[in-house]
C-alpha positions, 0 to 999 in steps of 0.5 A: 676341627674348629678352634674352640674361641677363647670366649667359650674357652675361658668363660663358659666354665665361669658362666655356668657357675654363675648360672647356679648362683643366678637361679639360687638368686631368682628363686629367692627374689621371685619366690620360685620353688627350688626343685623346679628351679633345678629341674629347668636349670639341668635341662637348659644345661645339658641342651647348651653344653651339647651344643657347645661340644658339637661345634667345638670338640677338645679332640676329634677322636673323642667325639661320639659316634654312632657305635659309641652312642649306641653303646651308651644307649645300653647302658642308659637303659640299664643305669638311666633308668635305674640307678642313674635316673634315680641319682638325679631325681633324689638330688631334686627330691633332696631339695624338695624335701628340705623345704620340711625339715628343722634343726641340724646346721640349718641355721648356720650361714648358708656358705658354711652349710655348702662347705659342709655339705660337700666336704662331707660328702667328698671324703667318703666319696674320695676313698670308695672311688681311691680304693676302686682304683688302688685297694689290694687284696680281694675287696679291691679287686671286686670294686674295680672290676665294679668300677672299671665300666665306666674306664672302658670307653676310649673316649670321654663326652657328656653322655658317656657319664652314664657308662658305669655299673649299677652297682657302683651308682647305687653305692655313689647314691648313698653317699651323696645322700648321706651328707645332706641327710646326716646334717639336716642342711636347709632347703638352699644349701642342699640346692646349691649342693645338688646344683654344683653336684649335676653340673661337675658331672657334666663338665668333667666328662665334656669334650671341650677344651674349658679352661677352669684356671684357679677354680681347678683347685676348687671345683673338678672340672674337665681338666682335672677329670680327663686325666683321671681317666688317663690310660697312663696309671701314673697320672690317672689320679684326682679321685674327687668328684666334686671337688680336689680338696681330698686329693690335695690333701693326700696327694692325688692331685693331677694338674696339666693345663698345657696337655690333654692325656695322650689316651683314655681309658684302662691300661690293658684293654685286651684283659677285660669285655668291650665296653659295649659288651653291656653282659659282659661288662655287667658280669665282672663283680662275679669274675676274679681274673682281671687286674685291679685298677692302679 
């Protein structure tokens, strides 16, 4: 395995920020409509971070393989084209449909709106994906056996993002509309939300050894993200998509730059389907004897 340079290392995280701030700046400057803007952005992206997690993999084994990638095939198809694909464009949607609306926070500054667009965001976000994990009784049950898809794969890269349950996507769709929506933020500070939004997806399931530093506390990134899908109970925390604010605050905050986990995935593998057993996987929201998540 090549040794990831410590360019890429310590300045591709901080690229890609800068990246999104630079398409915001060009689209003002030159007048580029926002959508399209984010449309180009997410596909130059995800074309470089590929490329980046070939030659530099954080670690070999978690690399993707011909059965894994045949496995997230599966569930492209069925979230992809669905829910998963719908996420995405109604972020672009999002955008495009901004560029209409009055009144709400618009005329707040334009750092402001972001804050709130993903504080509000978060919060609802933080508790539906915290009590997947740890909520008892028999509503915490059903959204773990919804959300343990995504849990099941040994190993995290860019594509196994979309391993997941439909309905769990469906559910995180509305949520991340809400905020946008509820406080009728401008077409701007929906783009940057979107943007940041598309981006920490990426990166927090990339199989390369980014160093985010201070931005950890900002923004959720691989570092933050790995551990969350930690086998290790005690240590598979930082519930926050888009960023830890919410996880500080209420203590789930998991922080190790010197380590990656020792494994990935869920506690007691032999109690649940193969993750590439997509029916068997899609049918545990009907079933009620698997463990809950924390």
């Amino acid at each position: 395995m090549k040794p990831t340079p410590r360019i890429v290392q310590f300045g591709l995280y901080p690229t890609l920020l800068a990246g999104v701030l630079a398409a915001w700046l060009a689209s003002r400057e030159w007048g580029w409509n926002l959508s399209t803007v984010f449309a180009w952005m997410a596909g130059l992206r995800l074309a470089a971070l590929f490329f980046a997690e070939w030659r530099w993999p954080a670690r070999q084994s978690w690399r993707m393989n011909w059965a894994s990638f045949r496995r997230d095939l599966k569930y492209v198809l069925v979230n992809g084209s669905a829910a998963g694909l719908f996420k995405w464009a109604s972020l672009w949607w999002a955008v495009d449909a901004a560029g209409g609306r009055q009144g709400g926070i618009q005329g707040w500054p334009l750092a402001v709106q972001v804050v709130v667009l993903i504080l509000a965001f978060e919060f609802p976000q933080y508790w539906f994906h915290r009590l997947s994990h740890e909520g008892r009784g028999a509503i915490g049950a059903w959204l773990w056996r919804m959300h343990v898809a995504h849990h099941l794969p040994d190993r995290v890269y860019l594509l196994m993002h979309v391993v997941g349950h439909p309905i769990n996507l469906l559910i995180s769709l509305a949520i991340i509309q809400l905020p946008a929506w509820c406080f009728g933020a401008s077409q701007e500070a929906v783009f940057l939300f979107g943007a940041l939004m598309s981006l920490q997806g990426l990166v927090s399931h990339f199989n390369v050894d980014l160093k985010a530093g201070l931005f950890n506390y900002l923004l959720v990134g691989a570092e933050l993200h790995r551990f969350h899908h930690s086998a290790a109970m005690d240590e598979a925390k930082n519930f926050g998509v888009l960023t830890p604010f919410w996880d500080l605050v209420f203590g789930t905050f998991r922080y190790d730059p010197r380590r990656l986990p020792a494994a990935l995935g869920v506690e007691h593998p032999e109690d649940y389907p193969a993750s590439p057993d997509i029916l068997g996987v899609l049918a545990l929201p009907l079933r009620g004897s698997v463990p809950s998540g924390g």
